[in-house]
C-alpha positions in Angstrom: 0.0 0.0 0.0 2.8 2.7 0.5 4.5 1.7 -2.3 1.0 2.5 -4.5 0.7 5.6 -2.3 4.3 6.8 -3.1 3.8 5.6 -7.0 0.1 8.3 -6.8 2.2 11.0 -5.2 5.3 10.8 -7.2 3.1 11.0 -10.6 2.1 14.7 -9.4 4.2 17.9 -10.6 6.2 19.1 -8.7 7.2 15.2 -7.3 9.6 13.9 -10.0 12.5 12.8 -8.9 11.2 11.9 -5.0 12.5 8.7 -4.0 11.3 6.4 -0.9 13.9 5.0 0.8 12.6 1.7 2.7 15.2 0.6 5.7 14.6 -2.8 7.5 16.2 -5.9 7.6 14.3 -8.7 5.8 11.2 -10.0 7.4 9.3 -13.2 7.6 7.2 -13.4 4.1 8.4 -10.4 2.8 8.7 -11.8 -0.7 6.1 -9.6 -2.5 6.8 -6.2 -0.6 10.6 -6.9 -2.7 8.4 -7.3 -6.0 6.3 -4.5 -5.1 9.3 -2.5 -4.6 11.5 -3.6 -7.6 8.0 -2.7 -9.8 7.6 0.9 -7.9 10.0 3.6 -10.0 11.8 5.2 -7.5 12.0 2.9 -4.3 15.2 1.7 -2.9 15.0 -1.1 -0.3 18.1 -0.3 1.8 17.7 -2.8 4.1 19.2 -2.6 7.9 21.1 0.3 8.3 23.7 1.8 11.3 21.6 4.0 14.1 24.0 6.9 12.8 22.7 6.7 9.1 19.2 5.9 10.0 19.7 9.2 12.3 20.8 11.0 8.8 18.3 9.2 7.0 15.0 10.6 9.4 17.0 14.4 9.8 16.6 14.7 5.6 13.4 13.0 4.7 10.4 15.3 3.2 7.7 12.8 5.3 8.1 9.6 7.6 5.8 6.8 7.7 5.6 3.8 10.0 3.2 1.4 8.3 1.7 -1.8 9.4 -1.4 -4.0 8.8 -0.7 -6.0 11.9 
Protein backbone atom coordinates (compact mmCIF):
# COMPACT_ATOMS: atom_id res chain seq x y z
CA UNK A 1 0.00 0.00 0.00
CA UNK A 2 2.84 2.69 0.54
CA UNK A 3 4.46 1.75 -2.33
CA UNK A 4 0.98 2.53 -4.46
CA UNK A 5 0.66 5.59 -2.32
CA UNK A 6 4.33 6.84 -3.15
CA UNK A 7 3.76 5.60 -6.98
CA UNK A 8 0.15 8.27 -6.78
CA UNK A 9 2.25 11.00 -5.24
CA UNK A 10 5.34 10.80 -7.21
CA UNK A 11 3.15 11.03 -10.57
CA UNK A 12 2.15 14.68 -9.43
CA UNK A 13 4.17 17.86 -10.57
CA UNK A 14 6.25 19.07 -8.70
CA UNK A 15 7.20 15.24 -7.28
CA UNK A 16 9.59 13.87 -9.97
CA UNK A 17 12.46 12.83 -8.94
CA UNK A 18 11.20 11.87 -4.98
CA UNK A 19 12.52 8.66 -3.98
CA UNK A 20 11.29 6.43 -0.93
CA UNK A 21 13.91 5.00 0.80
CA UNK A 22 12.62 1.68 2.71
CA UNK A 23 15.17 0.64 5.66
CA UNK A 24 14.57 -2.77 7.47
CA UNK A 25 16.16 -5.89 7.56
CA UNK A 26 14.33 -8.71 5.84
CA UNK A 27 11.23 -10.00 7.41
CA UNK A 28 9.33 -13.23 7.57
CA UNK A 29 7.15 -13.37 4.11
CA UNK A 30 8.39 -10.37 2.79
CA UNK A 31 8.75 -11.77 -0.66
CA UNK A 32 6.12 -9.60 -2.53
CA UNK A 33 6.77 -6.18 -0.59
CA UNK A 34 10.60 -6.93 -2.69
CA UNK A 35 8.39 -7.27 -5.97
CA UNK A 36 6.31 -4.54 -5.09
CA UNK A 37 9.26 -2.45 -4.58
CA UNK A 38 11.49 -3.62 -7.60
CA UNK A 39 8.02 -2.69 -9.77
CA UNK A 40 7.61 0.94 -7.91
CA UNK A 41 9.98 3.63 -9.96
CA UNK A 42 11.77 5.22 -7.47
CA UNK A 43 11.95 2.88 -4.31
CA UNK A 44 15.21 1.72 -2.87
CA UNK A 45 15.05 -1.11 -0.30
CA UNK A 46 18.10 -0.26 1.79
CA UNK A 47 17.66 -2.78 4.09
CA UNK A 48 19.20 -2.56 7.89
CA UNK A 49 21.08 0.35 8.28
CA UNK A 50 23.68 1.81 11.34
CA UNK A 51 21.58 4.02 14.09
CA UNK A 52 24.03 6.85 12.83
CA UNK A 53 22.75 6.74 9.15
CA UNK A 54 19.20 5.93 10.04
CA UNK A 55 19.70 9.21 12.34
CA UNK A 56 20.83 11.02 8.76
CA UNK A 57 18.26 9.24 6.97
CA UNK A 58 15.03 10.59 9.44
CA UNK A 59 16.99 14.40 9.81
CA UNK A 60 16.63 14.69 5.59
CA UNK A 61 13.36 12.99 4.74
CA UNK A 62 10.44 15.29 3.17
CA UNK A 63 7.75 12.76 5.26
CA UNK A 64 8.05 9.58 7.64
CA UNK A 65 5.79 6.83 7.67
CA UNK A 66 5.63 3.78 10.01
CA UNK A 67 3.17 1.40 8.26
CA UNK A 68 1.65 -1.76 9.38
CA UNK A 69 -1.42 -4.01 8.76
CA UNK A 70 -0.72 -5.99 11.89
Amino acid sequence: RLFRAFAAVAARPGFAGWKLLAVGGAGWLDGPIRAAAAATPGVILAGRRPRAELAACYRHAAAFAFPSLY
